[in-house]
N, C-alpha and C positions, 0 to 999 in steps of 0.2 A: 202693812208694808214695812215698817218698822222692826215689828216683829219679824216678818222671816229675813231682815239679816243681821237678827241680832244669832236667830238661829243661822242661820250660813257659817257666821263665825265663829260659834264654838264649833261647828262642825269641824271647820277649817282650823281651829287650835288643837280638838282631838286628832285630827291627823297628823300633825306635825311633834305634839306628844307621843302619839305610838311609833310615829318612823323613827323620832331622834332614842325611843325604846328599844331600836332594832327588828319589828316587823317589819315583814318586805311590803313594798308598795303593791303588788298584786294582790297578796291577800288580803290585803286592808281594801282595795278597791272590791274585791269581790262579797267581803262578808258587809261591806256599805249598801252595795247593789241588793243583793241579797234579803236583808232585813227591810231595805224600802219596799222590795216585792210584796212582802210578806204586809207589811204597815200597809199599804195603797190596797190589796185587798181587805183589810179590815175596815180600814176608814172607808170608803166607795161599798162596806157588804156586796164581795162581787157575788160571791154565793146565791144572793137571791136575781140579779139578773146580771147576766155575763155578757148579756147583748151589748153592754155600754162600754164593755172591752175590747169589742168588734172593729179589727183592723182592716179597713177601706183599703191600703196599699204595704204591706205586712213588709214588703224590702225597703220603702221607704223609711218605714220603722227601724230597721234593725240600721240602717244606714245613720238614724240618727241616734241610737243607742250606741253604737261603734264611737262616734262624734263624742258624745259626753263621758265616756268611756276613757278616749284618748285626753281627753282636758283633765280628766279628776287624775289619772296616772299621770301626766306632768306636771297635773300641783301637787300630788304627793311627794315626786322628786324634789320639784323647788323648794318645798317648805322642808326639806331636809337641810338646805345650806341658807335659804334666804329667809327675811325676817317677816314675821305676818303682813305687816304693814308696805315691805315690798313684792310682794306677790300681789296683794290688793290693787294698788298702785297701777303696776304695767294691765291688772284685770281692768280696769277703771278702762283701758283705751277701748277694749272691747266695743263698744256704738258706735266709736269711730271707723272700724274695722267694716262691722253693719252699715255703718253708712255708705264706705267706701264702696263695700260688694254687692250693696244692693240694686246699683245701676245694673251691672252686669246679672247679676242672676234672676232680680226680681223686675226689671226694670224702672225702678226707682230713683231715678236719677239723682246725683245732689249738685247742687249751683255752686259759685264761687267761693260764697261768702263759707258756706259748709267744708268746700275743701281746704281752708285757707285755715280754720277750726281743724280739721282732721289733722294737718302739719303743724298746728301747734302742740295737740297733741303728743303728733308723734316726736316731737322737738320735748317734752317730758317727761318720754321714756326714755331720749336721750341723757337725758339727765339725771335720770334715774339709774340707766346700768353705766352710763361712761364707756362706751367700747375704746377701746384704743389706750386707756391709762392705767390697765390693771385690772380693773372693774370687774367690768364684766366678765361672768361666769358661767357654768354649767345651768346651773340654777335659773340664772334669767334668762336662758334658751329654752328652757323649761315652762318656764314660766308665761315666755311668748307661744310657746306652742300651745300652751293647754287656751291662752285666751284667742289663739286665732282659731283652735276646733273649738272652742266653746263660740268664739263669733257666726260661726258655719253653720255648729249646732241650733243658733236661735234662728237663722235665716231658713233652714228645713222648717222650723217648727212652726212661724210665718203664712209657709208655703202650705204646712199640710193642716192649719187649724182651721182652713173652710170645707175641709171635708174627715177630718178624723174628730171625736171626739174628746173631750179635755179628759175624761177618766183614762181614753187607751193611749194618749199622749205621754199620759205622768207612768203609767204603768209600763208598757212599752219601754223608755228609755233607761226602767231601772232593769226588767227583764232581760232584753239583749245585750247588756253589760255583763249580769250575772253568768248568762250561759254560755258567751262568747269569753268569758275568763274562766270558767268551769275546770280547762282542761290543763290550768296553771298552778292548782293547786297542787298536783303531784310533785311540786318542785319549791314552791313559795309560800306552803304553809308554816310558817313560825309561828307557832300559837304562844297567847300569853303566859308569862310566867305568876300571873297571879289572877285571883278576884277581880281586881281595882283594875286591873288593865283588861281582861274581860269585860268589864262594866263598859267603860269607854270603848270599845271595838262595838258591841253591838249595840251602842248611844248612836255610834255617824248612823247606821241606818234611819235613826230617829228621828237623827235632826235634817238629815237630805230627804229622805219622805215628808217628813212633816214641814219641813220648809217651803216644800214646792205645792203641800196645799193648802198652805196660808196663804201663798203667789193664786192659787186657783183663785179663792177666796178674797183677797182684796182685789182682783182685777173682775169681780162680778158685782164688787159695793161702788168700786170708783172707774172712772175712767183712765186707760193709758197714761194720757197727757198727766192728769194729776199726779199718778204713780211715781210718773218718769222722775225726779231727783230723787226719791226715796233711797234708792241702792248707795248713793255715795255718804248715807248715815254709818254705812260699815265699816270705813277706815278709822270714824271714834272708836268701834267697839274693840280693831283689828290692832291700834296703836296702842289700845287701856292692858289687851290680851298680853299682848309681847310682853307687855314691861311688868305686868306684875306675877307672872307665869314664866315666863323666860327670862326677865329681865332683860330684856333688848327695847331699844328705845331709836326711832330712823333718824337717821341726822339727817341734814340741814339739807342736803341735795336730796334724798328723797323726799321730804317734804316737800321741797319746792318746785319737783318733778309733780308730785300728787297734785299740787296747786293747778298748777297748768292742766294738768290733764283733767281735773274735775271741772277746771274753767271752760276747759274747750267743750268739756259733753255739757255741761250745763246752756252753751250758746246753740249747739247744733238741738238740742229738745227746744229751745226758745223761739228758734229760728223752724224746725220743723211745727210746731205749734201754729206763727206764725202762719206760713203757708199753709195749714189746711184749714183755719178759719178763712182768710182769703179765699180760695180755692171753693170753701163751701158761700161765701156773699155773693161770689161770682157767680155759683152753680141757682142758688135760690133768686138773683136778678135775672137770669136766663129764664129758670120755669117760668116765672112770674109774667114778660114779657111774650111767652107761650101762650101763657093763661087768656091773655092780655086778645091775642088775635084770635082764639081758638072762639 
């Protein structure tokens, strides 16, 4: 888990390398989708059986390929004006988001204590862009947008992993990216001016396919719960990135934005944790009490 974000974030540095190089964000988004396609069939050898690519609800899929789609083209935008470590940052609310919508879509409800967590949060993004003093910019509209379709996007995926498979999952969301931007190329092909940028254009494929099956992969060694802080190890890699790549360095308010907001998801996984150990001593004193009269 470690690993995919450390890869995430060079992902998310080449990006922000080739946009400030002047490629358009579509095409960058498409030749990523693209090479993932290509990567997930090799790693998965679909070749020898394609059954395990077999899409159970095929609009659902593209519904959620549209979804990550939408989030990777408004962090391509953001990271044209914002610093790595503040796109990381408002991403971090993302669970909070999931927590929020999963009453309504999933019927998951969250208690007090979790909403009260979700506003603190959200009280760190406030700190983060500043609306009303200048601040805030194009960039952190951006920015909010790619994490609330990326929050969407996890909520689909949720929904659809008790009946699609994890190969036509990962597959799936790079495919319907690829061919639903297919027809942008006649307009937003800048191609590189050199090797070196070459290189890096077809590395994100690399590192967004191979990211997401490292993700396959630790979530088949370890359990969720364990998982769950993992991802907030990426704002070291995403602050180390800036500053000696860009030389940008966050100050003090986004720091202290990140704080909070890594504080609040860290209580809401503690506190979901919480509850479903509960949840199961309750459930095993019930059978047991079953057992008991049966």
């Amino acid at each position: 888990m470690l690993s995919v974000y450390v890869v995430f974030s060079f992902l998310d540095t080449s990006i922000k390398y080739l946009v400030l190089a002047g490629l358009a964000p579509l095409f960058i988004a498409w030749v990523r989708f693209s090479v993932h396609v290509v990567l997930v069939m090799g790693l998965f050898r679909g070749w020898q059986n394609i059954g395990r690519f077999r899409a159970v609800n095929l609009k659902a899929h593209i519904l959620r390929g549209m979804l990550l789609a939408g989030s990777t083209l408004c962090n391509i935008v953001a990271l044209r004006t914002l610093q790595l470590a503040e796109t990381t940052s408002i991403y971090f609310f993302g669970p909070m988001v999931i927590t929020a919508l999963a009453g309504p879509l999933l019927g998951e409800w969250a208690g007090w204590r979790r909403w009260l967590a979700i506003l603190a949060g959200f009280i760190g993004v406030l700190v983060i862009t500043r609306p009303g003093i200048g601040v805030f910019g194009i960039g952190h509209l951006f920015a909010l947008g790619s994490m609330l379709s990326n929050s969407l996007y996890v909520i689909m995926t949720r929904r659809m992993a008790a009946t699609e498979t994890p190969e036509s999952l990962i597959f799936y969301s790079a495919l319907a990216p690829a061919v639903i931007l297919s027809p942008t190329l006649f307009f937003s092909a800048t191609l590189p001016a050199d090797a070196w940028h070459w290189t890096i254009l077809l590395l994100l494929g690399v590192f967004g396919g191979g990211g997401h099956w490292l993700l396959i992969r630790a979530y088949k060694l370890a359990t969720a719960t364990a998982l769950a802080p993992y991802p907030y190890s990426q704002m070291i890699w995403m602050i180390g990135f800036g500053y000696f790549i860009f030389g940008q360095f966050p100050d003090g308010w986004t720091l202290g934005g990140a704080a909070i907001i890594v504080a609040s998801g860290l209580y809401i996984l503690h506190r979901e944790h919480r509850l479903r150990v509960r949840n199961k001593a309750a459930l095993d004193a019930e059978t047991g009490e079953l057992a008991k009269k049966l």
